[in-house]
N, C-alpha and C positions, 0 to 999 in steps of 0.2 A: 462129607465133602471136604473139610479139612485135612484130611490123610489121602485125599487123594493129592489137594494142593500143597501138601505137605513132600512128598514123593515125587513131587513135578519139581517144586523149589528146590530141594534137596539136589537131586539128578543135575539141575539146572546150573547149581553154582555151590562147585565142591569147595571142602573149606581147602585152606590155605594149610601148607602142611605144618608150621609153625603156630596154627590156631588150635588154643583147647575147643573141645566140645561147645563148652560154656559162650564162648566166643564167637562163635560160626552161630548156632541157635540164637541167639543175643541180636545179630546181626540182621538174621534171617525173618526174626520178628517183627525188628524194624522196618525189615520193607513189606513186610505184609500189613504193620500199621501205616505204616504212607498210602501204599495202595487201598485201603480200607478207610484214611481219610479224606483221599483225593474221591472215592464215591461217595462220602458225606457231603463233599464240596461240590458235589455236581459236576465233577470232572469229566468233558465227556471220554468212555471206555478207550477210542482213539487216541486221545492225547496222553491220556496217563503217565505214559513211560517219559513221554517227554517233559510232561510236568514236573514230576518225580524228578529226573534227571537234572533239572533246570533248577531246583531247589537247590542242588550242591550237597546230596546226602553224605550221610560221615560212614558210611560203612565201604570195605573198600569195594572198586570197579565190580567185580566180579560178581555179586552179588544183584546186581541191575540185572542180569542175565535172568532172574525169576520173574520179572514184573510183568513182562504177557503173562506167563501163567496162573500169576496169581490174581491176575487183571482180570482174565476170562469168567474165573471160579467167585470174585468177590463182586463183579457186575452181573452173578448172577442170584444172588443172593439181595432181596428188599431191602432198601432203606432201616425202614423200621426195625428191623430185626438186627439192623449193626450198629443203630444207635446205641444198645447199651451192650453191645459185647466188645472185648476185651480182644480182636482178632493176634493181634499181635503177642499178646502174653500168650492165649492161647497155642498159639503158634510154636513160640520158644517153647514150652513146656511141651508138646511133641514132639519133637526137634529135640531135644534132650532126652523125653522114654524113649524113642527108636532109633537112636544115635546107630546104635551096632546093624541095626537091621539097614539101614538106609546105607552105612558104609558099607555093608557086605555086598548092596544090589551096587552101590560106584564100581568099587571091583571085579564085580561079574561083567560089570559095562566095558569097563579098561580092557578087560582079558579076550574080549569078541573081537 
């Protein structure tokens, strides 16, 4: 399920062309930890993005552009089961192995 959410985020909010890898993934994290604590927090799935948003996150604009999808994929996943994962780390660390793969499908995106 992560690489699916991974592959929606990515598509969703391309980095910045002056971003390393490192950077973009880093960021990318972030918002899938927000969104992964706003459903610890009993956020309901609806408000999310605005909560998020409302928060005044530090990564730039563009990167909000994931938060439905990642909204969809981590309200559907228990409680219990995000209590002790790391969604966020997780996240970055795919987001960094498929770096090439995920840019090669933006590209194919751009070219259509």
């Amino acid at each position: 399920m992560i690489r699916i959410a991974l592959a929606a985020a990515l598509l969703a909010a391309p980095a910045y062309a002056s971003e390393t890898k490192e950077q973009s993934c880093k960021y990318q994290g972030q918002v899938m930890a927000a969104v992964q604590q706003a459903r610890l927090d009993r956020v309901k799935q609806q408000e999310v993005e605005q909560a998020i948003l409302e928060s005044e996150p530090d990564w730039p604009e563009t990167y909000s552009k994931a938060i439905p999808q990642l909204t969809s994929h981590v309200y559907a996943m228990k409680r219990r089961d995000l209590k002790n994962a790391d969604l966020g780390a997780l996240f970055e660390e795919q987001c960094l192995q498929n770096w090439d793969q995920i840019q090669s499908m933006q590209n194919q995106l751009k070219s259509n």
